[in-house]
Chimera marker file (.cmm) of the C-alpha trace (Angstrom):
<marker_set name="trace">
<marker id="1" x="0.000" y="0.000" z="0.000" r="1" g="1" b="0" radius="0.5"/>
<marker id="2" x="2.764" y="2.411" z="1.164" r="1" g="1" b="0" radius="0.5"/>
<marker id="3" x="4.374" y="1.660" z="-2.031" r="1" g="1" b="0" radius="0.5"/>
<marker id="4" x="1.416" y="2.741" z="-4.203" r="1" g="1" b="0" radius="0.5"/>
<marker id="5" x="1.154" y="6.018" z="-2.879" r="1" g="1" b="0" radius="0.5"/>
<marker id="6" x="4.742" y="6.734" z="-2.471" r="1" g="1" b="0" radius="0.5"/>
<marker id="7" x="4.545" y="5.857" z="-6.752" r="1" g="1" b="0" radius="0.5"/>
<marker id="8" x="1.286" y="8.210" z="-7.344" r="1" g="1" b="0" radius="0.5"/>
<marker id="9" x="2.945" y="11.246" z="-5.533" r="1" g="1" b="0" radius="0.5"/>
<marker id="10" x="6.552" y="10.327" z="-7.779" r="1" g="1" b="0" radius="0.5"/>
<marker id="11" x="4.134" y="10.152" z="-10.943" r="1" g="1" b="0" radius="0.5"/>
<marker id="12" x="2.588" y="13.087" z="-9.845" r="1" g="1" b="0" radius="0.5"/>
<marker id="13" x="6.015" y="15.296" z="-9.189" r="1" g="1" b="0" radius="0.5"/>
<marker id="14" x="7.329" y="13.969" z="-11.829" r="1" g="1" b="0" radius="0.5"/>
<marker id="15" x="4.330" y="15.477" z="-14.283" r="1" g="1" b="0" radius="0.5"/>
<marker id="16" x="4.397" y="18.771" z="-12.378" r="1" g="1" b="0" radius="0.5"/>
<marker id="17" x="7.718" y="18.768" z="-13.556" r="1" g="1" b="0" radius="0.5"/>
<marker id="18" x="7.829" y="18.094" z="-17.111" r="1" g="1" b="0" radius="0.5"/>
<marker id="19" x="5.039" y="21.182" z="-17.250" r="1" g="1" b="0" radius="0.5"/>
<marker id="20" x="6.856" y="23.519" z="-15.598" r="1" g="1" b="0" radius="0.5"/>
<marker id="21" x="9.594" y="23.183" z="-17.320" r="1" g="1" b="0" radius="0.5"/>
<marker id="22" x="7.957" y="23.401" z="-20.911" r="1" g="1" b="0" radius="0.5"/>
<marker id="23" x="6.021" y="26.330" z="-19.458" r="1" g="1" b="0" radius="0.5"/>
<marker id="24" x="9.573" y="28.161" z="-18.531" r="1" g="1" b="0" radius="0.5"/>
<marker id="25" x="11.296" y="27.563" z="-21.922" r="1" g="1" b="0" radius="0.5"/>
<marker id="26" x="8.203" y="28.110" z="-23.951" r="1" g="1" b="0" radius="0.5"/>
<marker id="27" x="8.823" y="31.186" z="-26.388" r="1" g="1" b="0" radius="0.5"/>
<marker id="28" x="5.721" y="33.272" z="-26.918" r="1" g="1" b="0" radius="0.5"/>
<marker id="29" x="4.023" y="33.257" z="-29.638" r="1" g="1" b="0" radius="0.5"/>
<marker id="30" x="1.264" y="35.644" z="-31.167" r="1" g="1" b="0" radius="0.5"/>
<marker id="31" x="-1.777" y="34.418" z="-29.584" r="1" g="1" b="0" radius="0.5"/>
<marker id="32" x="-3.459" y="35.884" z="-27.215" r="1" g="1" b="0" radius="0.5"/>
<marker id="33" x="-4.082" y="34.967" z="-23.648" r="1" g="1" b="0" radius="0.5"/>
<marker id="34" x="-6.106" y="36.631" z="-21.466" r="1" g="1" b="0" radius="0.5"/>
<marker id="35" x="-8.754" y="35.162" z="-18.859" r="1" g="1" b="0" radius="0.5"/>
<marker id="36" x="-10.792" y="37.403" z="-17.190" r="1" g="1" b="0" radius="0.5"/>
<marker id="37" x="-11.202" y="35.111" z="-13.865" r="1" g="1" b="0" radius="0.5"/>
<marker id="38" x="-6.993" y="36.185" z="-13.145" r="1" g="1" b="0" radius="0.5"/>
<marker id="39" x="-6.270" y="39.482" z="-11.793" r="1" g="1" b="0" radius="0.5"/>
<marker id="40" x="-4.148" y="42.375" z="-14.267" r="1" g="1" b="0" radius="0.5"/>
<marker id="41" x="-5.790" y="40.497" z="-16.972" r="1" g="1" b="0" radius="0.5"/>
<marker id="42" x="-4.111" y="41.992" z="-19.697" r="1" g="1" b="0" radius="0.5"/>
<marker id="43" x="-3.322" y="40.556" z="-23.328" r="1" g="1" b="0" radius="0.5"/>
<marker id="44" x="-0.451" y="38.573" z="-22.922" r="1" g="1" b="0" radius="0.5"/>
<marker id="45" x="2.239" y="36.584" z="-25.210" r="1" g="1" b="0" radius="0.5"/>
<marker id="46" x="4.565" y="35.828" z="-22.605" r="1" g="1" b="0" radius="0.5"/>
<marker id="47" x="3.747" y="32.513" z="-20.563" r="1" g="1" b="0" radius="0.5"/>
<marker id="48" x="6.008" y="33.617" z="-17.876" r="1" g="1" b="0" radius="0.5"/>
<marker id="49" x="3.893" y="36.266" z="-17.104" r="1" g="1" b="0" radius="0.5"/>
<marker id="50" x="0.246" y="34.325" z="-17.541" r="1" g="1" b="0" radius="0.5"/>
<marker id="51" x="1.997" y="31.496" z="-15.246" r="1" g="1" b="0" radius="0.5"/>
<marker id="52" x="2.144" y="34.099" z="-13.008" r="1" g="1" b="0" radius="0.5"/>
<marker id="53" x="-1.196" y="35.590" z="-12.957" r="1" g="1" b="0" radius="0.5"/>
<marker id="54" x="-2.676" y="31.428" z="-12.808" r="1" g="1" b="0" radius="0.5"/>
<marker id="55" x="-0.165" y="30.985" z="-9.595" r="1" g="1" b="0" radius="0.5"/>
<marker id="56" x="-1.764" y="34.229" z="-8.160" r="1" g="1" b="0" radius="0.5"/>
<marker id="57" x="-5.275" y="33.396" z="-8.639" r="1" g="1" b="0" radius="0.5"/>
<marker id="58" x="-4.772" y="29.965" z="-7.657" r="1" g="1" b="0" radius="0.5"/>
<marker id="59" x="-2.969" y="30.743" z="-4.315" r="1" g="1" b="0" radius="0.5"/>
<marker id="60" x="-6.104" y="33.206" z="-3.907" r="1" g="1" b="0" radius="0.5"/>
<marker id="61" x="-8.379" y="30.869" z="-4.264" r="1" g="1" b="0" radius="0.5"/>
<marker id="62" x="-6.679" y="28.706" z="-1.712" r="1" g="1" b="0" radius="0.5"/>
<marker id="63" x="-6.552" y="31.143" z="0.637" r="1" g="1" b="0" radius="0.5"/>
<marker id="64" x="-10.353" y="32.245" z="0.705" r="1" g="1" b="0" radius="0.5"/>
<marker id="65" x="-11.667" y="29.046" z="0.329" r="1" g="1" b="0" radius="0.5"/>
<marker id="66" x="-9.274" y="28.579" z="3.948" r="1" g="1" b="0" radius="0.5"/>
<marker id="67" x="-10.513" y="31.442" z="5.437" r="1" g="1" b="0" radius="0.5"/>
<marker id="68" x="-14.393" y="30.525" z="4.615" r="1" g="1" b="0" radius="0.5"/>
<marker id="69" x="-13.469" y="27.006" z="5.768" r="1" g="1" b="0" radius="0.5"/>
<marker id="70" x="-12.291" y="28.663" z="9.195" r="1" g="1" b="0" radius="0.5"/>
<marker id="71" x="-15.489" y="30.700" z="9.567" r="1" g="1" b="0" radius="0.5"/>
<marker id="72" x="-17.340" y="27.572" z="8.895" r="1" g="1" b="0" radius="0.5"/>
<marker id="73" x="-15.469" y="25.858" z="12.072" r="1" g="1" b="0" radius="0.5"/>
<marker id="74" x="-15.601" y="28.889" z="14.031" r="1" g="1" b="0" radius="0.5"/>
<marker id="75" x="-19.589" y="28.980" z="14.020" r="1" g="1" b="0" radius="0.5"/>
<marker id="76" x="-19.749" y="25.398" z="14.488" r="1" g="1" b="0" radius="0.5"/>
<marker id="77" x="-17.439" y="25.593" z="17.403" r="1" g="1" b="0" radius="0.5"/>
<marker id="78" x="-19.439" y="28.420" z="19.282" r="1" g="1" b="0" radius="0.5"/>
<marker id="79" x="-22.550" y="26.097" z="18.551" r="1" g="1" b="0" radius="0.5"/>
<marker id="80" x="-21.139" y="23.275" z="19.783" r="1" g="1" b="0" radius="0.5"/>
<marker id="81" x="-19.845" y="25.220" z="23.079" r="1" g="1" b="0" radius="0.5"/>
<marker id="82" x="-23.244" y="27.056" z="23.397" r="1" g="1" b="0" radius="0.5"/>
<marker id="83" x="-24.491" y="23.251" z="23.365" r="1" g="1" b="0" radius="0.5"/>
<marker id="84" x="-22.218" y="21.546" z="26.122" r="1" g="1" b="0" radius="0.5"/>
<marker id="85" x="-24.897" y="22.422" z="28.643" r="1" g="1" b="0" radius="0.5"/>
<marker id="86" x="-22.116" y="22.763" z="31.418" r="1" g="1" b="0" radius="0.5"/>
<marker id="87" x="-20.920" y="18.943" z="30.480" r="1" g="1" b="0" radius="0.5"/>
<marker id="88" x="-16.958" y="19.361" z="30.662" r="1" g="1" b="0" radius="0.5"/>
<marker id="89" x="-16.246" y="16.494" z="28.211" r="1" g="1" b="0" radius="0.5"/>
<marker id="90" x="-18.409" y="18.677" z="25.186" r="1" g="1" b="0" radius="0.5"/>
<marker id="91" x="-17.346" y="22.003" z="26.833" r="1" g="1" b="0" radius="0.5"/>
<marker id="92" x="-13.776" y="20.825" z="26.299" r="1" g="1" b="0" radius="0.5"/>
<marker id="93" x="-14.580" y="19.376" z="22.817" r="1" g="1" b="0" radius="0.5"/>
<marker id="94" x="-15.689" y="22.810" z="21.925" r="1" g="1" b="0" radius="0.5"/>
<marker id="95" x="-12.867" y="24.224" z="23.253" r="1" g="1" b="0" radius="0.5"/>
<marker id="96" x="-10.846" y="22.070" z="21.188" r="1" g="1" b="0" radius="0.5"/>
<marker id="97" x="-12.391" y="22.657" z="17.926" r="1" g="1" b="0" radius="0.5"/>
<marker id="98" x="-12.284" y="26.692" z="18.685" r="1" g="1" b="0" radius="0.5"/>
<marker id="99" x="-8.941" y="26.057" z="19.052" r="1" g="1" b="0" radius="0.5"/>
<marker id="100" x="-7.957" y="24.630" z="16.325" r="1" g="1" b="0" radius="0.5"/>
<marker id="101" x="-10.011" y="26.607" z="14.458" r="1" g="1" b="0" radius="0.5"/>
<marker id="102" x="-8.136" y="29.926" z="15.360" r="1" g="1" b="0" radius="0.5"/>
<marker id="103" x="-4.788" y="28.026" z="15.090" r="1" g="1" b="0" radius="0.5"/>
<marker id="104" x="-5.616" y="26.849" z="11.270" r="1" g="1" b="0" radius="0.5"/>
<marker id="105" x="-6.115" y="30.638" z="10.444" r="1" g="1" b="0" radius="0.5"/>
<marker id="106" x="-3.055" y="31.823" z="12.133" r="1" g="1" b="0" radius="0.5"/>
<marker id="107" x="-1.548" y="29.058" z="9.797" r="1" g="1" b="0" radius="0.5"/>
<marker id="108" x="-2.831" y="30.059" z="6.947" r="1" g="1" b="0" radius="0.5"/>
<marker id="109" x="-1.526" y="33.588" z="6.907" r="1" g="1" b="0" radius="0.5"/>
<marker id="110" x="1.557" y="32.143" z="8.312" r="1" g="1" b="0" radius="0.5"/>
<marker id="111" x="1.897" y="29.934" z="4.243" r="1" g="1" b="0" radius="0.5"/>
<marker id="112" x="0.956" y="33.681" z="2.990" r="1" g="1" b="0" radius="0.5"/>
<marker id="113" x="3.563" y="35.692" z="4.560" r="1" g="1" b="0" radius="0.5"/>
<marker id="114" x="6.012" y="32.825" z="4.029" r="1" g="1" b="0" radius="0.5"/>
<marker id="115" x="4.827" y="32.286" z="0.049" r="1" g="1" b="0" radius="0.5"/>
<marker id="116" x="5.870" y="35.942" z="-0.170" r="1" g="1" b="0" radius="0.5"/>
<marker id="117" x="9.367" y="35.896" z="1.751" r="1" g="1" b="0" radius="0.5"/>
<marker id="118" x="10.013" y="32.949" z="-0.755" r="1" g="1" b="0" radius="0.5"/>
<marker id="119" x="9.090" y="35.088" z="-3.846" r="1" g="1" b="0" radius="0.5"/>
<marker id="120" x="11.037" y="38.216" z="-2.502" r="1" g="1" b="0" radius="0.5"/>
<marker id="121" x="14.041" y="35.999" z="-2.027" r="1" g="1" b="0" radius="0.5"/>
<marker id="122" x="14.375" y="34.135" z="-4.726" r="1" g="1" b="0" radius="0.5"/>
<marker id="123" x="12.851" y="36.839" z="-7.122" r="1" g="1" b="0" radius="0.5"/>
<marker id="124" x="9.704" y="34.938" z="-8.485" r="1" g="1" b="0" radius="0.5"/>
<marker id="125" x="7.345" y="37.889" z="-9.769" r="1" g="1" b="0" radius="0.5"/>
<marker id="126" x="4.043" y="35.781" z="-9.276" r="1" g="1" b="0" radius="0.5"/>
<marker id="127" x="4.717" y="35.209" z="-5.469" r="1" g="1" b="0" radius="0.5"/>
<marker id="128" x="6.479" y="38.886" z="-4.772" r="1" g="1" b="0" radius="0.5"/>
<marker id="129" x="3.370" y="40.317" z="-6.168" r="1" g="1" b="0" radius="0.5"/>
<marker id="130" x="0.971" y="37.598" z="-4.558" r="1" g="1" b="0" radius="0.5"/>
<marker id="131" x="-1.882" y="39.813" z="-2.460" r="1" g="1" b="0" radius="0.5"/>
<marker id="132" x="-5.263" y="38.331" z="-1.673" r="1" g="1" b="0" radius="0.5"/>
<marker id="133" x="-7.939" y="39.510" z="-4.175" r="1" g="1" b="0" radius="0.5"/>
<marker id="134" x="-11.236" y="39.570" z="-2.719" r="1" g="1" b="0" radius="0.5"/>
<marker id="135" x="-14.060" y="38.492" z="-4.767" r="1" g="1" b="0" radius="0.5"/>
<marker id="136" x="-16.485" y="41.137" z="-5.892" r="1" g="1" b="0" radius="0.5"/>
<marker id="137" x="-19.701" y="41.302" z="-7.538" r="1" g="1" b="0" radius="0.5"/>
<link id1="1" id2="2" r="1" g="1" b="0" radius="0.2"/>
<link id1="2" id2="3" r="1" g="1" b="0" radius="0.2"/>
<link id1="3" id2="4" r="1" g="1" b="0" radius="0.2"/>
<link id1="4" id2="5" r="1" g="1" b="0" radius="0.2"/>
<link id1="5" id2="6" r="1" g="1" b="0" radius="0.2"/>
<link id1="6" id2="7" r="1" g="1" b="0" radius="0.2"/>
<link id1="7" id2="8" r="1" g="1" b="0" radius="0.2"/>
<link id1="8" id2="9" r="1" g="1" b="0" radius="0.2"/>
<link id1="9" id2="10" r="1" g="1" b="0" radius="0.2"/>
<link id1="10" id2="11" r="1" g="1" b="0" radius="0.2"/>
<link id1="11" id2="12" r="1" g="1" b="0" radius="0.2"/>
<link id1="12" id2="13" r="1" g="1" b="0" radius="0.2"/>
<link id1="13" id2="14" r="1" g="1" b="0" radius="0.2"/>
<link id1="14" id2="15" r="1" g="1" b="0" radius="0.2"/>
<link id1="15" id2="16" r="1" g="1" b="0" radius="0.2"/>
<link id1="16" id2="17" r="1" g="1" b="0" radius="0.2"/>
<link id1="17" id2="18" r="1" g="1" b="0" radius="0.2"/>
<link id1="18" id2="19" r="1" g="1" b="0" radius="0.2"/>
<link id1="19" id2="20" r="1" g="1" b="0" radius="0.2"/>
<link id1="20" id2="21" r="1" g="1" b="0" radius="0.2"/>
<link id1="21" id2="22" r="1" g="1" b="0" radius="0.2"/>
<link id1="22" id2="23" r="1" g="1" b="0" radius="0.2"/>
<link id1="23" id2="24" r="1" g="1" b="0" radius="0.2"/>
<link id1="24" id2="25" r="1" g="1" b="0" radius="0.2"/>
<link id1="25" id2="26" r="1" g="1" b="0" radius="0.2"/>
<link id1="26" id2="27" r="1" g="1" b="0" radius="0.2"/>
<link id1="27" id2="28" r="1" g="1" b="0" radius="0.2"/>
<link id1="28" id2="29" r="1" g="1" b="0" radius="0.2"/>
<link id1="29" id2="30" r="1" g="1" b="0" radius="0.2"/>
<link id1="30" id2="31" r="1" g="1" b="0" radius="0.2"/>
<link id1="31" id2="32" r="1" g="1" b="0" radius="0.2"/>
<link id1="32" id2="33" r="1" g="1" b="0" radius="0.2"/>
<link id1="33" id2="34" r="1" g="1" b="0" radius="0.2"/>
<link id1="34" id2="35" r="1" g="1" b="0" radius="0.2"/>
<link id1="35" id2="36" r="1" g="1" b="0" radius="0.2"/>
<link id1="36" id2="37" r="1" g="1" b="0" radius="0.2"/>
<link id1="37" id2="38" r="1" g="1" b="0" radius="0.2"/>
<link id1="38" id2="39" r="1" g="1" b="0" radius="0.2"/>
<link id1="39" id2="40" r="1" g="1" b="0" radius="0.2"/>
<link id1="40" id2="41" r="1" g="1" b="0" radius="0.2"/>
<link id1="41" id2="42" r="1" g="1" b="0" radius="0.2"/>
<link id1="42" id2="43" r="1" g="1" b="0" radius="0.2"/>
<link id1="43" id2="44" r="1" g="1" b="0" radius="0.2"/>
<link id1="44" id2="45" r="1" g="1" b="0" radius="0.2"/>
<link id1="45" id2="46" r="1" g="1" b="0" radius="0.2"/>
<link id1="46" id2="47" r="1" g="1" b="0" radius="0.2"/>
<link id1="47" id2="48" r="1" g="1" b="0" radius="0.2"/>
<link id1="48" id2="49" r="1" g="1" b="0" radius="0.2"/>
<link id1="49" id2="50" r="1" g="1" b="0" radius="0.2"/>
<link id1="50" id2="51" r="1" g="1" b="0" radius="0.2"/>
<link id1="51" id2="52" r="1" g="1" b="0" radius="0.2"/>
<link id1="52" id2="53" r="1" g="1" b="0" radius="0.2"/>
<link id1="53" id2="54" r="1" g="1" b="0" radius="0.2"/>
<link id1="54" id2="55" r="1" g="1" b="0" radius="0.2"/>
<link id1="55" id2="56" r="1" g="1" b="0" radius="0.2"/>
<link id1="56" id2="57" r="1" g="1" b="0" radius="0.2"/>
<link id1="57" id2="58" r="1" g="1" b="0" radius="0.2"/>
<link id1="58" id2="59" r="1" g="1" b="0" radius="0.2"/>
<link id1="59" id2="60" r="1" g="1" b="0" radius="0.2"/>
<link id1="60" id2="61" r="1" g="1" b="0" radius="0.2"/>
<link id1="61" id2="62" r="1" g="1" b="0" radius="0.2"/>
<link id1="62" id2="63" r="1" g="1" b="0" radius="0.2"/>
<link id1="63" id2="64" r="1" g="1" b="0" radius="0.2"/>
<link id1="64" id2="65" r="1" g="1" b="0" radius="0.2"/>
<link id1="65" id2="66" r="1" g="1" b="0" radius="0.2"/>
<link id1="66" id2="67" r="1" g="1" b="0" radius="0.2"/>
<link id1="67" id2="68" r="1" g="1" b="0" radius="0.2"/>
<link id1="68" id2="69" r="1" g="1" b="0" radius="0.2"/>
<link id1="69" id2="70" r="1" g="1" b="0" radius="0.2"/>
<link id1="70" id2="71" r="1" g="1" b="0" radius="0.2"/>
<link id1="71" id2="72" r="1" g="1" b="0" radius="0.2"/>
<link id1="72" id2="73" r="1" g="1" b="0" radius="0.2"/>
<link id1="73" id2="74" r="1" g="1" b="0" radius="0.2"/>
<link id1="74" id2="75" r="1" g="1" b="0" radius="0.2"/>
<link id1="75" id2="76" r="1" g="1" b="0" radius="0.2"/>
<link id1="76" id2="77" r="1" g="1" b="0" radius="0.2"/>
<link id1="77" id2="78" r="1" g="1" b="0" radius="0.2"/>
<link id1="78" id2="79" r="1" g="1" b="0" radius="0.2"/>
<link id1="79" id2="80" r="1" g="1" b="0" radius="0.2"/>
<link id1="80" id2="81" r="1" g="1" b="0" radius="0.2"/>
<link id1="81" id2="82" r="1" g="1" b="0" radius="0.2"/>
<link id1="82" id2="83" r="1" g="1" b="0" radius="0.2"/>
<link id1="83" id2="84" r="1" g="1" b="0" radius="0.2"/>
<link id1="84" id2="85" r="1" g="1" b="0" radius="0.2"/>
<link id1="85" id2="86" r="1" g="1" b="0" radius="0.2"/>
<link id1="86" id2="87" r="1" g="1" b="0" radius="0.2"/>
<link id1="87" id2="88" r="1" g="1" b="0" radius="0.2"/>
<link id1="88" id2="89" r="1" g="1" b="0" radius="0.2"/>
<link id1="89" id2="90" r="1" g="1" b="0" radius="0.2"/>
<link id1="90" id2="91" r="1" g="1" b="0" radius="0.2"/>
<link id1="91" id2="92" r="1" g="1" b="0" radius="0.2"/>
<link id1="92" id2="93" r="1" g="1" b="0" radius="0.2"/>
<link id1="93" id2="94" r="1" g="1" b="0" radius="0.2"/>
<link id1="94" id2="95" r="1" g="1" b="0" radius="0.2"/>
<link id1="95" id2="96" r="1" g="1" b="0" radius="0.2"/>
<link id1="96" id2="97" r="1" g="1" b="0" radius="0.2"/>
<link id1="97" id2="98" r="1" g="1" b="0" radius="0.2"/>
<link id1="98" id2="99" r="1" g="1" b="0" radius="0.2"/>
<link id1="99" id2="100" r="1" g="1" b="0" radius="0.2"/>
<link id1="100" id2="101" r="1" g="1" b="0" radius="0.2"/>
<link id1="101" id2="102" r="1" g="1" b="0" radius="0.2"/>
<link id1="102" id2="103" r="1" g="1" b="0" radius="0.2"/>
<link id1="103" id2="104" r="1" g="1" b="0" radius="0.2"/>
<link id1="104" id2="105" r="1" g="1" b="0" radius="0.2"/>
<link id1="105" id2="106" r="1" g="1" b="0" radius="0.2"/>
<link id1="106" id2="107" r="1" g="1" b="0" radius="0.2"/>
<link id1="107" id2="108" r="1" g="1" b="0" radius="0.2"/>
<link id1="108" id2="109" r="1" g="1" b="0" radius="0.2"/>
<link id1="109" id2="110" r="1" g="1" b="0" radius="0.2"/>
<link id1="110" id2="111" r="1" g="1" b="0" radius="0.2"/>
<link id1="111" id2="112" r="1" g="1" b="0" radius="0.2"/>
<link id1="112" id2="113" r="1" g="1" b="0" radius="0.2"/>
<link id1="113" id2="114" r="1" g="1" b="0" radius="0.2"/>
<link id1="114" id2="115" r="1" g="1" b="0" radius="0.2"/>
<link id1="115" id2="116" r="1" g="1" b="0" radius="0.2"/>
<link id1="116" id2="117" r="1" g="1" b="0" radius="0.2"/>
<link id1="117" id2="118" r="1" g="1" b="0" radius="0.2"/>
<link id1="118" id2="119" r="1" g="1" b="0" radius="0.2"/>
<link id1="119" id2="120" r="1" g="1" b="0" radius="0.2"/>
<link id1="120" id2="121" r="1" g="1" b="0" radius="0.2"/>
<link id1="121" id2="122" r="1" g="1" b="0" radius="0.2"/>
<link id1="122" id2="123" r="1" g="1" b="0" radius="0.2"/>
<link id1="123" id2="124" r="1" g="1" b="0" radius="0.2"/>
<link id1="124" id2="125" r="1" g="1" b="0" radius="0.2"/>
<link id1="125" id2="126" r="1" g="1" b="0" radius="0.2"/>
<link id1="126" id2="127" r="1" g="1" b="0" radius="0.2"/>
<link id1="127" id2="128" r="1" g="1" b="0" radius="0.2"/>
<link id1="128" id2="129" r="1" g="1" b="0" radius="0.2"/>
<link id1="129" id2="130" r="1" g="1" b="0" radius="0.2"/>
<link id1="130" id2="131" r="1" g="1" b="0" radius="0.2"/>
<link id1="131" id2="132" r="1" g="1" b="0" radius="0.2"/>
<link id1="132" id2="133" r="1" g="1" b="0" radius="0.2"/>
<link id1="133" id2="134" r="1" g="1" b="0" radius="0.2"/>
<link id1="134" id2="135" r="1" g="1" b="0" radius="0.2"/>
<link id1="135" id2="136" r="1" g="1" b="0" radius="0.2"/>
<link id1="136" id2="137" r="1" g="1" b="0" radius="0.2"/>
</marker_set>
């Protein structure tokens, strides 16, 4: 079993890198590419630049989705604690899951602010420029 998985996530690296490296030494070419779900969409030839505005909006994504995910927990948690009805093994259940629930959310922004030392360092434009785009009607 160990060995199945340990060949998925080897087939999967291994596929993730084949792309990204035909996506680096890809020359541009006169087509246009511009989706309006990525932020700065502007009409772009140069992949480097659109892999950029994909990692952005994906990373984005990611990160909202976490944060609704946390609010979803957080309600749940004062539910559940509003529900103990003084009995300390829910009360400290509830406890638990407020915990945790806070702590996910602290790491969260903690992968943000570290995605972004990581792009300042190493000079990759897509996480230097990465800021959370909130979704708007």
């Amino acid at each position: 079993m160990k060995k199945n998985i340990l060949f998925v996530i080897l087939f999967f690296v291994t596929c993730l890198e084949i792309v990204s490296w035909k996506l680096l030494f890809a020359r541009p070419v006169l087509a246009v590419i511009c989706n309006p779900v990525l932020k700065n969409c502007v009409s772009s030839t140069n992949p480097t630049q659109y892999t950029n505005n994909v990692l952005s909006a994906v990373i984005s994504l990611f990160f909202i989705v976490g944060i609704i995910y946390f609010f979803w927990h957080l309600i749940f948690a004062g539910y559940h604690l509003i529900g103990s009805d003084g009995d300390p093994k829910k009360f400290e259940t509830a406890k638990n899951e407020l915990t945790y629930s806070v702590l996910g959310l602290i790491v969260i922004f903690s992968i943000f602010a570290i995605l972004k030392f990581v792009g300042v360092v190493l000079g990759i434009q897509g996480l230097k420029s990465l800021s959370i785009k909130w979704p708007t009607l």
